[in-house]
C-alpha positions, 0 to 999 in steps of 0.5 A: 882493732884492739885486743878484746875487753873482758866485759864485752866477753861477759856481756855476751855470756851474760845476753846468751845465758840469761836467754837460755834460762828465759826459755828454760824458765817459761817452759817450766812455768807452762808446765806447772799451769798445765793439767796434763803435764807429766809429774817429773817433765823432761827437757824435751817437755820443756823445750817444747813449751818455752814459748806459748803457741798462738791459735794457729798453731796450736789448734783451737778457737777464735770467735768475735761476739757482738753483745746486743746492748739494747737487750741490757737496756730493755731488762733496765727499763722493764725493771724500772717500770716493775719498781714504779708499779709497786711503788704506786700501788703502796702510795696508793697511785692509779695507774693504768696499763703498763705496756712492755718496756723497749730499748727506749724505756716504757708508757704509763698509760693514765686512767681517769682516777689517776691523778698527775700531781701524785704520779708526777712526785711518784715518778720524781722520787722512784727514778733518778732524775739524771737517768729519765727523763718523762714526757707527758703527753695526755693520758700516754705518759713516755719515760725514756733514757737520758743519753747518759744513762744509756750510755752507761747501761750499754758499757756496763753490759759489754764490760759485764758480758766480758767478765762473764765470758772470761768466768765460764772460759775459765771454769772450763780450765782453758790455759792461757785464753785471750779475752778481750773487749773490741770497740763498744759491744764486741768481744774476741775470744780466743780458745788455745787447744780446745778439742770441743768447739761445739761445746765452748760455743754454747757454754760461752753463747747460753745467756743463762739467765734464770727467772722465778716466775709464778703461773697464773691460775690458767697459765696451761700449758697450751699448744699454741700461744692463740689457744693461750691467749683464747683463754683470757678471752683473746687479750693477755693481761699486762701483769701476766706474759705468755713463755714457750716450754716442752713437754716430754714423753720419756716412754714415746721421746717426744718433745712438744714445744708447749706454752705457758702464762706466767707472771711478766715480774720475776720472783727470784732472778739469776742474780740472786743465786749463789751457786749451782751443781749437778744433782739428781731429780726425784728419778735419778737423772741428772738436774740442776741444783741451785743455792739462793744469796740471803736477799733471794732466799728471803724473797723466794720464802716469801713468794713459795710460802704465799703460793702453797698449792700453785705452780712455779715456773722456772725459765731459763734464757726465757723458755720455761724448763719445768713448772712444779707445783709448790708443796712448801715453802722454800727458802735456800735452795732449788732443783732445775729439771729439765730431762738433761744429760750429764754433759747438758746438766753440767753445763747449765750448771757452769753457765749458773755458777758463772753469772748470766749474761746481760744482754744476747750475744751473737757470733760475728766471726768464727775460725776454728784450727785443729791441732794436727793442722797447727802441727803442721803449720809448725812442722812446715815453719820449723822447716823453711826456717832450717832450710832459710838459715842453712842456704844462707850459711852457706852462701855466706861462707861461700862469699866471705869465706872465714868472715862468713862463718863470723856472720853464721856464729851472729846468725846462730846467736841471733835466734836465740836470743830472740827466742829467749827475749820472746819466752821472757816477755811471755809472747805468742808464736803465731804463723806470721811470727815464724814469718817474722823470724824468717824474715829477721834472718834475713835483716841480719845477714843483711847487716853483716853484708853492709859492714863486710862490704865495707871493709873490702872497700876499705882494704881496696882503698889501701887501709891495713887489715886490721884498721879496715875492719874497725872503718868498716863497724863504724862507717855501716854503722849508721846505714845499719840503724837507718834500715832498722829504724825504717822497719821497726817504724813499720813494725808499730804500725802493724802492731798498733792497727794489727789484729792478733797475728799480725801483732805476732808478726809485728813483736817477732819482726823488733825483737828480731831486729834488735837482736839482730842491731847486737849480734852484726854489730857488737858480737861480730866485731868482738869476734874479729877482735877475738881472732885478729886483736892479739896479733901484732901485725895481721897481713890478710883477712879472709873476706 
């Protein structure tokens, strides 16, 4: 045992300031990104945001969403065979029907004027030849994905679908989200103090994409989609589509599920705009205004210039909202009305300045947390922890006597460090975290037990007090490692094939555990060098 170095003094300063400050310095950082922080917060405020809350105890919520790529496929293949359409009626190409396309890609049926040559080059110079491939097969020509191509669509839709989803969440001001793509088509979103899920939902769920399309001279509206299909005589042409919509009656607030016919190929689609806000309609409700990019201000001049006089309807998330009559033409801009609320307006707004989604989204699993059941969960952590470390100060000074106060001080030092390591790396507490930090306490006395043990054996064996301790350090030395080792292995592979809280509980459990390896071993032996180093000769130790 020697007398105590003044570096190994300062370094544990050093470790204890520096993990103060961490947790000072984060809960100052939360409070700056915080829109309901007090102007001039106290320490009490920042106390309380050194460390980010996880969802289960902050309140909130967690959703696994499952994007249907196959929808992302089927808009590609529908465009592809609008774009072969209009190439071949400037070419001057016959073509016959031109069904729906699927998740596959689309039939181009061949009339008895079309000419195979023509449409074999027409096909080769308006699709790229490393995306489709084209199997003719008589008068039903099939052009279908390459797996390739495929491939691409569907990761380009779920990449697409995550950044739109982390656009909206954050035009809602949520602080600190978790939005994170898993596996090939899911998306975990995770929604830290929402107070309405209800809304979140749908603002996140509401594909949002919005289509121009022109109505046919007998687009309706109709009461069923027979009494549409009645009016062309029983068969829908394969330019024109039949949408549902409403019809409502402010005085009697009714709303009737209505149906029009409408052009299949958009005028102007989502991609086009450039922007969206609440506005007013010609009554002074509450609508939906939308701004168009240059391209989509061209296009929709064009298409409202040549069809003065006829009705355009706008469908979002294929269900036709309103259906005006164009008066003029219009280039830059245009109105959404649809009878909605301030709240409904607002969001469909948000949804529009966000992006539309490529493809649907459904809901694999939901778990909503309020925030007075993760106080309680807080509360009721904060509490075993206290009453954890309180029964084992006791029993260890009760066991080792002065020894065991040396081993509350490592205790002490240990929490905060490790409260400051997980401020400064900016991780989240969850439940399973607490159990972690419970769990970490145990570890720790655990290493203290080790070393004391061996330096009774020691003593017992004759050594004097002073060279018993310095024995003791070195010989548990490797014992100690050994468990930590062992644990924080097991600790990886939590982490590594863990979902969120049990990755909390994972990065809790090793930051705890190395916490733990310096305060038993270094801070422990510097404070039996503190109190024992400058005497010359020590009789007893009090273990």
């Amino acid at each position: 045992m020697n007398r105590p170095t003044g570096w190994r003094i300062v370094l544990t300063l050093a470790i204890l300031a520096a993990s103060i400050f961490a947790y000072w310095w984060r809960g100052r950082e939360a409070l700056k990104m915080s829109p309901t922080a007090p102007p001039e917060p106290t320490l009490t405020d920042i106390v309380k945001n050194g460390v980010k809350l996880g969802l289960d105890l902050k309140g909130g919520i967690h959703l696994v969403l499952q994007v249907k790529t196959s929808d992302a496929l089927r808009v590609e293949a529908q465009d592809a065979a609008e774009h072969v359409r209009d190439e071949a009626g400037r070419r001057g190409v016959v073509l016959g029907a031109v069904p729906p396309a699927d998740e596959e890609g689309f039939t181009i049926n061949l009339t008895e004027a079309t000419e195979p040559s023509k449409l074999k080059d027409l096909l080769k110079s308006a699709l790229p030849g490393n995306d489709w491939a084209v199997n003719e097969r008589g008068k039903e020509w099939r052009v279908t994905y390459r797996d390739a191509a495929k491939f691409q669509i569907r990761d380009q839709a779920a990449r697409q679908a995550v950044e739109t989803v982390r656009n909206r969440v954050d035009a809602l001001g949520v602080a600190e989200p978790v939005i994170q793509r898993q596996g090939d088509d899911r998306i975990l979103v995770q929604l830290p103090g929402v107070d309405d899920p209800a809304r979140v939902k749908e603002i996140i769920g509401t594909t949002g994409f919005l289509e121009l399309k022109l109505m046919d001279d007998k687009g309706g509206p109709y009461s069923s989609r027979e009494a549409a299909a009645q009016a062309f005589n029983g068969n829908i042409p394969p330019d024109l589509e039949v949408v549902e919509g409403f019809e409502e009656n402010t005085e009697a607030r009714t709303r009737t599920t209505v149906y029009y016919v409408v052009k299949r190929a958009a005028a102007v689609t989502g991609r086009d705009l450039k922007n969206a806000r609440v506005g007013q309609d010609r009554f002074n409700q509450p609508a939906v205004d939308f701004f168009l990019n240059a391209a989509g201000a061209q296009k929709f001049g064009k298409v409202t210039g040549d069809n003065i006089g006829k009705r355009l309807a706008i469908v979002l998330d294929r269900r036709v909202q309103s259906a005006p009559v164009i008066n003029g033409k219009i280039e830059a801009n245009g109105i959404i009305e649809g009878n909605f609320t301030a709240e409904k307006a607002d969001a469909l707004a948000l949804v529009l300045r966000s992006g539309a989604l490529p493809a649907e989204m459904t809901v694999l699993e939901e778990r909503t947390v309020g925030p007075s059941l993760g106080l309680d969960s807080i509360k009721q952590g904060l509490t075993a922890s206290l009453v954890g470390m309180i029964l084992v100060f006791i029993a260890t000074v009760f066991y080792y006597r002065l020894s065991g106060v040396n081993a509350v001080i490592a205790l002490i030092l240990n929490g905060i460090i490790l409260i400051g390591a997980m401020a400064w790396i900016n991780a989240t507490l969850t439940l399973p975290g607490i159990a972690g930090f419970i769990l970490t306490i145990g570890m720790a006395v655990d290493s203290n037990v080790l070393i004391f043990e061996r330096i009774r054996e020691e003593m017992d064996n004759g050594k004097a007090p002073k060279i018993a301790v310095d024995l003791g350090f070195k010989r548990a030395f490797g014992t100690i490692v050994d468990t930590h080792v062992t644990t924080v292995a097991a600790a990886a592979f939590l982490f590594q094939f863990g979902t969120g809280p049990v990755k909390g509980f994972a990065v809790t459990l090793v930051l705890g555990l190395a916490a733990s390896m310096f305060t038993a071993v270094f801070v422990s032996h510097l404070i039996f060098d503190l109190v024992y180093g400058s005497k010359q000769k020590v009789e007893a130790i009090s273990i």
